[in-house]
N, C-alpha and C positions, 0 to 999 in steps of 0.2 A: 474169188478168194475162198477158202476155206472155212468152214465155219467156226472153227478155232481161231481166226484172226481175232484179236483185239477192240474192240469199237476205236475210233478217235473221236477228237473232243470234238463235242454238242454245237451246232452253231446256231450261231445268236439271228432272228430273223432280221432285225432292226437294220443289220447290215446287209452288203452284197453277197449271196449266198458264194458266189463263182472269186469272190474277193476271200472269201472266208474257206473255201475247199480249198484254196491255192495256197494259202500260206497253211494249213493245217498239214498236206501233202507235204511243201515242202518241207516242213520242219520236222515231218515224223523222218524223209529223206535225210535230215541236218544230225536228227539223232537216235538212228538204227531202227526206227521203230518197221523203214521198211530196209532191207537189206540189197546192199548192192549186185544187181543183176535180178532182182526179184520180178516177175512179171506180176502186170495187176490191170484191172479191167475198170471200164466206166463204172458198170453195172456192180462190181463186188465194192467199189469203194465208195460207188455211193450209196450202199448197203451198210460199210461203216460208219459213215456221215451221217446218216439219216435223214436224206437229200435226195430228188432226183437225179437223174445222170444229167440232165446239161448243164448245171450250174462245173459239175467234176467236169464232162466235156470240154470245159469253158477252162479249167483249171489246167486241166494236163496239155491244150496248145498251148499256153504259158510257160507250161514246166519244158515243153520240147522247145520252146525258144530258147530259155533258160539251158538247155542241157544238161535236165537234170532228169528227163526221161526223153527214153526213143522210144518209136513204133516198130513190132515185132512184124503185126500181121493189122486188117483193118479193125481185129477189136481187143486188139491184146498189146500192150503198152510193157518196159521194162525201165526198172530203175536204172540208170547208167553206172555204169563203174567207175570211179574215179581211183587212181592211183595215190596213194598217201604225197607222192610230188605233184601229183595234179592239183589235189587237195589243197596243200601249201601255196604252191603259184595261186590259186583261185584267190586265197583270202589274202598275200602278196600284194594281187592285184588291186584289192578292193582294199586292203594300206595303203596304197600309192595312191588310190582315185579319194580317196577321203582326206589325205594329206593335202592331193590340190582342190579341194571345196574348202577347207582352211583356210589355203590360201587366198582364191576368192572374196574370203568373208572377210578376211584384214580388212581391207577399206572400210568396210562398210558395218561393221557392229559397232554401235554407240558407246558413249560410257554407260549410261546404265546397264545394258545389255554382259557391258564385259565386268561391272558391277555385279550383277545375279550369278554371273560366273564363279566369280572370290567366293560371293557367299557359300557358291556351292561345295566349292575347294575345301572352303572350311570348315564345314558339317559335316564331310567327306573325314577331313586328318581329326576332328573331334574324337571321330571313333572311327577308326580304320575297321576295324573286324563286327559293324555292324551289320544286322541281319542282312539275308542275301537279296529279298526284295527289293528292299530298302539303299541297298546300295545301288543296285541295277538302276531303280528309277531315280537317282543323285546322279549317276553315268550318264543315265540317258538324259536327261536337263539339261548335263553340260554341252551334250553333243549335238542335241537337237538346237541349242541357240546358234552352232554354227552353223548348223543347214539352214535355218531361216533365214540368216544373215545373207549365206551366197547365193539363196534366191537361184538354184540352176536345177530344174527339176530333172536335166536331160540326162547332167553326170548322176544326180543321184537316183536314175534307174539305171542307172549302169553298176552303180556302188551294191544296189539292192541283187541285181543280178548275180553277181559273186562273189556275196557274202551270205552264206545260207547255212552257216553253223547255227543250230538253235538253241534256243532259250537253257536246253538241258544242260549241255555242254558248257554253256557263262556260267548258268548258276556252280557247276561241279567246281569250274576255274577258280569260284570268287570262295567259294566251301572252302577249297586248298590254301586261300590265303590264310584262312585261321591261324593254319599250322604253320607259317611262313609268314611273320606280319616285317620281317625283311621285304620281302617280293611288296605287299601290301602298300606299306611306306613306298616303297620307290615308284606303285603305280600313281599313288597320291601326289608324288611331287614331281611326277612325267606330266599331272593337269596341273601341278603349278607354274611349271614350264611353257607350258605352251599358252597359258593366261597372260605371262610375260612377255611373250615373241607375242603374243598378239598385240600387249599393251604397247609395245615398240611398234608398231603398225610397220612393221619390215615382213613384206610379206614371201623373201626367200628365209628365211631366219623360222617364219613361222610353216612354212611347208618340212621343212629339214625337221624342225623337234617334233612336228605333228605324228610326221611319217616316224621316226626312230619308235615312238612310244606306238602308237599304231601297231607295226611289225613284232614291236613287244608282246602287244595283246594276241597277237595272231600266234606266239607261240606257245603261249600260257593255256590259249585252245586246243592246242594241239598234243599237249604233251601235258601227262600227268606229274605233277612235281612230286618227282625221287630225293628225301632226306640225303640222300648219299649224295646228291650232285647239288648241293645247296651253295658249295663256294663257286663253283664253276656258277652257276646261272646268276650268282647275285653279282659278277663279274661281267656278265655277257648281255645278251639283248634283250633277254625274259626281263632285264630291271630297268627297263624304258620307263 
């Protein structure tokens, strides 16, 4: 790499260094930091990291599983291209594979459990355009009790595989809501929705609302909210 590249963020020792190159990699991948078709080496990124190369060694077989880098040559790696339809199918796919971990988890989360959930729904519509942190970790609560529920670690590396939009891009999506507390509100009561198909413990009822609002979020990612298309989308699938 160039020495004008950028550092990426510091990693923590406490953790798995090759744990902590891979998702740092991917997400710079998730949000431009490296660009598609970019070639990049062990040795220049783990110059960024401030890491040796095996832990990144360790990282980028990962990423080439993932396909989210190929091998050029034996020491020069490139980001892969993905197509903006590629792009879409990707996170598509990982709407549909989270919709049936959903589904899964019907049976089997408690009332309490779907209890912690309301709470969350409802600190959530308290204040729809709360800080973007803040929100994120209210989203991630409610989503994290359905993956413990369905207990399937197998779909959820597969869910983790092709979902690799990062942190940059949720947070700009949830920024957007401000100016849009229409979108906001309707994502709010897509998790009230689906609190309900779970509380009906009908678990095609609760894969159908999961996936609709899911697909939703996949294009709120994808697409910057245009004022001028605000009746079309609060119409359409952006207000899952």
């Amino acid at each position: 790499m160039s020495g004008a590249a950028p550092d990426l963020p510091a990693l923590q020792r406490a953790q798995s260094l090759a744990d902590q190159a891979y998702q740092a990699i991917r997400e710079g991948i998730a949000t431009g930091t490296f660009a598609a078709g970019e070639r990049v080496t062990e040795r220049g990124l783990a110059a960024r990291l401030h890491v040796s190369p095996t832990p990144v060694r360790e990282a980028l077989r990962r990423l080439e599983q993932d396909g989210l880098i190929e091998r050029v040559s034996a020491r020069e790696l490139r980001v892969v291209e993905h197509s903006p339809e590629s792009l879409h199918e990707l996170l598509l796919t990982g709407a549909a594979l989270r919709a049936l971990e959903a589904r899964f988890a019907t049976s089997k989360l408690d009332e309490a459990a779907l209890d912690r959930m309301a709470a969350i729904v409802d600190e959530l519509g308290a204040d729809p355009v709360r800080t973007i942190a803040e929100y994120l970790r209210l989203a991630r609560e409610f989503d994290r009790e359905i993956e413990q529920a369905a207990g399937n670690p197998t779909l959820r590396g597969l869910i983790q595989s092709v979902t690799f939009m990062g942190q940059e891009r949720r947070m700009r999506s949830i920024e957007n809501m401000r100016f849009h507390p229409d979108v906001a509100a309707h994502r709010i009561q897509g998790h009230r929705d689906i609190l309900a198909a779970l509380r009906s413990r009908d678990p095609d009822t609760v894969e159908r609302i999961f996936r609709h609002h899911a697909v939703a979020g996949v294009d709120l990612l994808l697409t910057d909210l245009d004022p001028t298309q605000d009746a079309d989308r609060s119409q359409g699938r952006i207000t899952g």
